[in-house]
Wavefront OBJ file of the C-alpha trace (Angstrom):
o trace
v 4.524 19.050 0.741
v 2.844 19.169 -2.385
v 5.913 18.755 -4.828
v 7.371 15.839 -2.243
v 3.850 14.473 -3.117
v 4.358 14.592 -7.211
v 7.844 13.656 -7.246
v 6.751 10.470 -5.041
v 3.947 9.698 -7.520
v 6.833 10.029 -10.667
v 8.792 7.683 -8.955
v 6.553 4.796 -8.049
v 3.798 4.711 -10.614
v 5.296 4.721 -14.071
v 7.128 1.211 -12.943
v 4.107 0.312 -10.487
v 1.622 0.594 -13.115
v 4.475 -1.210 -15.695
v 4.699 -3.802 -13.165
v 1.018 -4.791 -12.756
v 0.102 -4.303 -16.305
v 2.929 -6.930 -17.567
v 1.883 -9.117 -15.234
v -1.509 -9.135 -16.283
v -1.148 -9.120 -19.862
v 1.433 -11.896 -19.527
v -1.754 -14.255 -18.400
v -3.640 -13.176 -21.575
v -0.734 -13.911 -23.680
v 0.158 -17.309 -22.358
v -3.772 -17.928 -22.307
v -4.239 -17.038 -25.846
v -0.930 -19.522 -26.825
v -2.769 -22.272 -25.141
v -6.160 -21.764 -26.883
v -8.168 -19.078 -24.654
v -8.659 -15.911 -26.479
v -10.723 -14.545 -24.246
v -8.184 -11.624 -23.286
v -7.439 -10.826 -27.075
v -10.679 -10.524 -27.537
v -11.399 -8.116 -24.650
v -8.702 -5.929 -25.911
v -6.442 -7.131 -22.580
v -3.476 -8.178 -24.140
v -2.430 -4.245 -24.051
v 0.214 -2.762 -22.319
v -2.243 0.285 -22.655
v -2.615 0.703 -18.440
v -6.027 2.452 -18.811
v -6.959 -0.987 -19.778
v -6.160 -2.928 -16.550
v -6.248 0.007 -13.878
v -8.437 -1.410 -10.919
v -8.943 2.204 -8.997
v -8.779 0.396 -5.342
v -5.409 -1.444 -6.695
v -3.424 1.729 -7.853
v -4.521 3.890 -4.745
v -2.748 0.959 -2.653
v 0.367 1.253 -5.013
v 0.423 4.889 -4.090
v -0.549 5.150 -0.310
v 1.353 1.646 0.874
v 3.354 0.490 -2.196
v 1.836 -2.527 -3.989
v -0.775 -2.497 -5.579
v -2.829 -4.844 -8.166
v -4.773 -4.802 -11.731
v -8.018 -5.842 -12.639
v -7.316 -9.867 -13.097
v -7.516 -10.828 -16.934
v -10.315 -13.481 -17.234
v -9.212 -17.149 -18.465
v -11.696 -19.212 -19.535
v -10.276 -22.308 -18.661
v -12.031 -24.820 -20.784
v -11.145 -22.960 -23.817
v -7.479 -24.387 -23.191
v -6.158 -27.364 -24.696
v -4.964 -29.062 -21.866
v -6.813 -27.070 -19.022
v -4.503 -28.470 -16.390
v -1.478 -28.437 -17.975
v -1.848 -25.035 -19.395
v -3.363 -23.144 -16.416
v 0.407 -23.940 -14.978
v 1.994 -21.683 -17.425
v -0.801 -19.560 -17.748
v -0.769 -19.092 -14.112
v 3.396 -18.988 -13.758
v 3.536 -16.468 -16.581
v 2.841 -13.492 -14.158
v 5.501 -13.987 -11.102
v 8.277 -15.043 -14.049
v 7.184 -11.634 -16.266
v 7.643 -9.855 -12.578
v 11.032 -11.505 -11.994
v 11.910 -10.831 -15.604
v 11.528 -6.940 -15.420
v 13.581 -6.797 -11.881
v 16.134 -7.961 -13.817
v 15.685 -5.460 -17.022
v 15.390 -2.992 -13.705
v 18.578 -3.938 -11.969
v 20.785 -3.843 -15.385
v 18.970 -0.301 -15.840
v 20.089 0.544 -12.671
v 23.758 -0.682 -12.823
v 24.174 0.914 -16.273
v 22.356 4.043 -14.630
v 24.704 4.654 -11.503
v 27.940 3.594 -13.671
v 27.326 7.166 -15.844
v 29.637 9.933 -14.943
v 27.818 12.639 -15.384
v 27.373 14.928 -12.474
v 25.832 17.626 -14.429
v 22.985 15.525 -15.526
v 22.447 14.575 -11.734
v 19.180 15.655 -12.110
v 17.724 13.311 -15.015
v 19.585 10.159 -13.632
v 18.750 10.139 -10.169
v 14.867 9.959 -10.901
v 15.718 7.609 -13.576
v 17.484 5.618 -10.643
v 14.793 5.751 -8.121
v 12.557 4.629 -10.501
v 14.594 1.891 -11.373
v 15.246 0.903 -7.901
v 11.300 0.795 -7.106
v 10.815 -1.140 -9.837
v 13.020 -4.054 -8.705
v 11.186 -3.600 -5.334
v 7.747 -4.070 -6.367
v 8.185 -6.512 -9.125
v 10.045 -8.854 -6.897
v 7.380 -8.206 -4.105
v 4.829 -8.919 -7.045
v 6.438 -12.181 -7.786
v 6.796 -13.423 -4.627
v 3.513 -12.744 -3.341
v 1.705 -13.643 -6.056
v 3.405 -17.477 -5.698
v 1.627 -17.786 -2.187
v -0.002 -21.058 -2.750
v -3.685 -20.367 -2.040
v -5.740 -19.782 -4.804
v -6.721 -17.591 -6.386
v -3.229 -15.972 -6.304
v -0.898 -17.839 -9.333
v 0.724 -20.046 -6.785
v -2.428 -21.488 -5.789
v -3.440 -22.264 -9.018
v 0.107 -23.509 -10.013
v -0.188 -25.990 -7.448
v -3.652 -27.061 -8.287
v -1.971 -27.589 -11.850
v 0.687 -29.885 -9.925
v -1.785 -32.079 -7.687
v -3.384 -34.873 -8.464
v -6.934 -34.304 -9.286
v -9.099 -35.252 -6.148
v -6.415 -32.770 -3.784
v -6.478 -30.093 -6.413
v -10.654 -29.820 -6.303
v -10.089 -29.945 -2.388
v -7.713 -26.687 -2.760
v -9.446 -24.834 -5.153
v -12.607 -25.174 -2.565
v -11.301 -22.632 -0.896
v -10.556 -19.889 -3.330
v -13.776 -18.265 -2.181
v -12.291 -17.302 1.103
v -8.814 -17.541 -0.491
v -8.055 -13.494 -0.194
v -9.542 -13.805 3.387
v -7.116 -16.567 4.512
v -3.883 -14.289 2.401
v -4.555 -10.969 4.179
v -4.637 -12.804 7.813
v -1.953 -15.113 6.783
v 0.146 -11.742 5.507
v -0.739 -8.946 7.949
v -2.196 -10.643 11.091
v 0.667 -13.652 11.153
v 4.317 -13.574 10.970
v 4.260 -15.322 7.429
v 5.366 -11.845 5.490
v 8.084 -11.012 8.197
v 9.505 -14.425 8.691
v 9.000 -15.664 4.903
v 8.461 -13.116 2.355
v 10.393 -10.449 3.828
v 13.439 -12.376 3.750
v 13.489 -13.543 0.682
v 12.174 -10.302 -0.899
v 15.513 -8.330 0.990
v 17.361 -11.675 -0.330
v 16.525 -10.775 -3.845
v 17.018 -6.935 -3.647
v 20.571 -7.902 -2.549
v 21.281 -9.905 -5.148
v 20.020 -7.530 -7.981
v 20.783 -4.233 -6.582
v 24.187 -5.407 -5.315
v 25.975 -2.295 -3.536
v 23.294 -0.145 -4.377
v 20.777 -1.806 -2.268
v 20.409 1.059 0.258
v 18.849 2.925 -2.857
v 16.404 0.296 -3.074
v 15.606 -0.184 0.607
v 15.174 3.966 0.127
v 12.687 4.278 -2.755
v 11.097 0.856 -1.564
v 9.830 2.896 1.737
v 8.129 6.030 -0.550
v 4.370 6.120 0.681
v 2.640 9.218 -1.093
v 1.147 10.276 2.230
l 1 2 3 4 5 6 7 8 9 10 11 12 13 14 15 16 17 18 19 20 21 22 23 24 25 26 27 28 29 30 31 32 33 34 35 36 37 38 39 40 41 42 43 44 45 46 47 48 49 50 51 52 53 54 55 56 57 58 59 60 61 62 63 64 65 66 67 68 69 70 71 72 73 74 75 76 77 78 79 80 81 82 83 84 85 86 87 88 89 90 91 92 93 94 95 96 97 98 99 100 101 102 103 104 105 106 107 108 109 110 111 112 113 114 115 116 117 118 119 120 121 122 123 124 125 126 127 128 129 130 131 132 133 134 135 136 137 138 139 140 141 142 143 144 145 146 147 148 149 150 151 152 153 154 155 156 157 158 159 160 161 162 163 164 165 166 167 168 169 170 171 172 173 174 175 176 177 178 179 180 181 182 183 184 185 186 187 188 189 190 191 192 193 194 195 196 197 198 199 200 201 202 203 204 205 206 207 208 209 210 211 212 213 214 215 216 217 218 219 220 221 222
């Protein structure tokens, strides 16, 4: 029970915390470009995960299999074009998600084209990790574009709207994270829309070794 326990924890949170950390520090990064040091400053543009670990967030990653970071703060009138710029400061996260399923699925490819039975036991952790990785960095990307701030999409779209509708959305970011978890767990929005296209994407990285991915995607620590 134990060891099932650590080698579950191996597998998931070396890419889980890789996954939310990029993502994060992506936002700083763009931020900074545009004019907002405000993450540089706060030491946030590290891949360093210490640095972005939200406790609550990680514990989720290990128990149920996503998870979160503490957000990087954007001071949006520090940007040059706030609008503008909160579009790309906001994208950056979902495309730096998308970016390392793909690093993850050519890992995995290259990983499962090795022959090398005898090292059986360095590549197939290597490949689970790989696999999860695609899993929860698509599942980052796609959840994070749910248009309702304060998730990216939502403040995408505010980016895209004329002014007057874009103040009427971003009204409800208070009770945004209210509306997401009913809208995702108590509606049939994840199994009829995100679902889909999350198993859409898996099959398209992962090709013929989607069954791996559908595997390690199920690990829950307990």
């Amino acid at each position: 029970m134990f060891e099932n326990i650590l080698y579950k924890l191996s597998i998931m949170l070396v890419p889980g915390l890789l996954a939310i950390t990029c993502h994060e520090v992506s936002h700083g990064y763009i931020a900074w470009r545009f004019g907002d040091p405000t993450a540089r400053m706060l030491g946030r543009l590290t891949l360093n995960p210490l640095k972005h670990i939200d406790i609550f967030g990680t514990l989720m990653l290990v128990v149920v299999g996503i998870g979160w970071a503490k957000p990087v703060p954007v001071v949006i009138e520090n940007l040059r074009n706030p609008k503008r710029d909160m579009i790309w400061v906001s994208a950056a996260g979902p495309i730096t998600n998308l970016l390392l399923a793909l690093a993850s699925a050519a890992l995995l490819h290259a990983l499962l084209a090795i022959p090398a039975p005898n090292a059986a036991f360095v590549i197939q952790p290597l490949t689970y990790m790989a696999g999860f990785s695609i899993y929860i960095n698509l599942l980052l990307a796609l959840f994070n574009m749910i248009p309702i701030p304060p998730l990216d999409g939502g403040r995408v779209l505010m980016g895209l709207l004329p002014y007057r509708y874009a103040e009427k959305l971003g009204k409800i970011e208070p009770y945004g994270m209210i509306i997401i978890i009913v809208l995702v767990f108590f509606t049939p929005v994840f199994s009829y829309l995100l679902l889909p296209l999350l198993v859409t994407g898996i099959k398209l990285l992962a090709g013929s070794y989607s069954l791996l991915v559908f595997k390690v995607s199920s690990f829950k620590v307990m």
